[in-house]
C-alpha positions as CSV (number, residue, x, y, z in Angstrom):
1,X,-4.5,120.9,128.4
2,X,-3.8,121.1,124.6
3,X,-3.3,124.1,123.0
4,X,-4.3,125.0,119.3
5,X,-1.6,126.3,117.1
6,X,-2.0,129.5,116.5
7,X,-0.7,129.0,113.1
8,X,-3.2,126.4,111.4
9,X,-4.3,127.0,107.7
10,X,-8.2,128.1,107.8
11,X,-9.1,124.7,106.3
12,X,-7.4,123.0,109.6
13,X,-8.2,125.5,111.9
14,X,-11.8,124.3,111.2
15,X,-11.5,120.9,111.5
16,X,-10.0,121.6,114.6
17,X,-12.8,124.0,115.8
18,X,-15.2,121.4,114.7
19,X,-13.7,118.9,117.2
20,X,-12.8,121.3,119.8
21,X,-14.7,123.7,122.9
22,X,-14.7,127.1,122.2
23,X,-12.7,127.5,125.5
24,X,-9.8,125.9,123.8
25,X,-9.2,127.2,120.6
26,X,-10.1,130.8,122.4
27,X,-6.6,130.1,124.1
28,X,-4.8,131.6,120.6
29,X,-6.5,135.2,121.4
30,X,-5.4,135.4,125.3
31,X,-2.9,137.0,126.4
32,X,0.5,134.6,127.5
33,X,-0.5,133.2,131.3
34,X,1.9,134.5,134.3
35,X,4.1,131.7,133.8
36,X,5.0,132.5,130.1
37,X,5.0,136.6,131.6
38,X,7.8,135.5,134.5
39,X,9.9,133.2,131.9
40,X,10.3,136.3,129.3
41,X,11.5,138.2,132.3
42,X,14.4,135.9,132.5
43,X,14.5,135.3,129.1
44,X,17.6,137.3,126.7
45,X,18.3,137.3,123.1
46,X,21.6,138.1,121.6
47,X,23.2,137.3,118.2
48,X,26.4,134.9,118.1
49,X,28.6,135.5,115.2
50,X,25.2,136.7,113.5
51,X,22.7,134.4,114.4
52,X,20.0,134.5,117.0
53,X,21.0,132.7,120.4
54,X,18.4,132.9,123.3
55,X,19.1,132.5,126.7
56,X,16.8,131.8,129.7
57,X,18.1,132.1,133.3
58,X,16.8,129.5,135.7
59,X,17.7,128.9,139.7
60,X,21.3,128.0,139.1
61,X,21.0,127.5,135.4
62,X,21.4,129.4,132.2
63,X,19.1,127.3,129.1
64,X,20.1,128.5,125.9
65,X,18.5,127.4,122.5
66,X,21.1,128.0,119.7
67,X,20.9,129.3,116.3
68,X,20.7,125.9,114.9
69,X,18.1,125.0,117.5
70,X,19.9,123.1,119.7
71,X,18.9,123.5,123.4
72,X,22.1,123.9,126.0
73,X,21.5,123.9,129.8
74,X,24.6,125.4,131.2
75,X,25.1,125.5,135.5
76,X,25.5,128.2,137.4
77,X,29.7,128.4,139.0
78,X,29.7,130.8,141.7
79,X,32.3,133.8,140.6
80,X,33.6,137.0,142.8
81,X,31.4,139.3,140.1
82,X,29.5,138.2,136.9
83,X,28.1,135.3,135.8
84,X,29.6,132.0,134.6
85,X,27.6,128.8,133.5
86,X,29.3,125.7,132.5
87,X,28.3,122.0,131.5
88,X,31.8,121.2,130.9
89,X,31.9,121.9,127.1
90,X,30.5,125.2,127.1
91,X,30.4,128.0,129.3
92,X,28.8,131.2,129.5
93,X,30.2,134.1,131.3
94,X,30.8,137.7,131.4
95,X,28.7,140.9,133.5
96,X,25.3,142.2,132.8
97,X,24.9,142.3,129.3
98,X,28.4,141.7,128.1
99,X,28.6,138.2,127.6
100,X,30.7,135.9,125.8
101,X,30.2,132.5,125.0
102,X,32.9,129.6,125.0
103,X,32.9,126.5,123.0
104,X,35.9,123.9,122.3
105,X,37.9,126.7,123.9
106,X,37.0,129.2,122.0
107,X,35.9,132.0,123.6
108,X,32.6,134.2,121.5
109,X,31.4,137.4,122.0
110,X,27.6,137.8,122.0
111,X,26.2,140.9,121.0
112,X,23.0,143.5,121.1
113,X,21.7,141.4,123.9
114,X,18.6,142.8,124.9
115,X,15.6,141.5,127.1
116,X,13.3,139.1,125.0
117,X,10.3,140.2,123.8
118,X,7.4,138.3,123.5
119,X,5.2,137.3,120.4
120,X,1.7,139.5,120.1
């Protein structure tokens, strides 16, 4: 089903309506469906050397969108406590909320992680 930016100009947003139900474009007012609900639950943002880095834990995966808007998917590595993710390159790893991230070797600590809120 296509779904109508919420962000369209008036001008488009009535061209749109024009060629559109009223069921669809209604999909900007509702509320995010139980799939979008269960994702945010998994879903964390923290800031990396000062920029916003998200992170959305999967079965057996960790998918991180990076300040520059790269999307990373990382694999789960079983560990005696913690977490670690790895696709070779990077890793993520740490406990709870104290994660760091690790790139060329280099290991980052990410900070004020905190449960991802979603968009009203």
């Amino acid at each position: 089903m296509y779904r109508v930016p919420c962000s369209l100009p008036a001008r488009q947003a009535a061209v749109v309506a024009a060629v559109l139900t009223g069921s669809m474009l209604a999909a900007c007012a509702n509320a995010p469906s139980k799939e979008e609900q269960e994702a945010a639950k998994n879903t964390f943002a923290c800031q990396l050397s000062g920029e916003r880095l998200v992170i959305r834990f999967d079965a057996g995966e960790a998918r991180l969108l990076m300040p520059d808007a790269e999307r990373i998917v990382l694999y789960q590595i079983p560990v005696a406590s913690g977490v670690r993710y790895s696709n070779g390159t990077m890793e993520l790893r740490g406990r709870a909320m104290e994660l760091q991230f690790v790139r060329n070797g280099i290991a980052t600590q990410l900070v004020d992680c905190a449960p991802y809120a979603m968009p009203k």
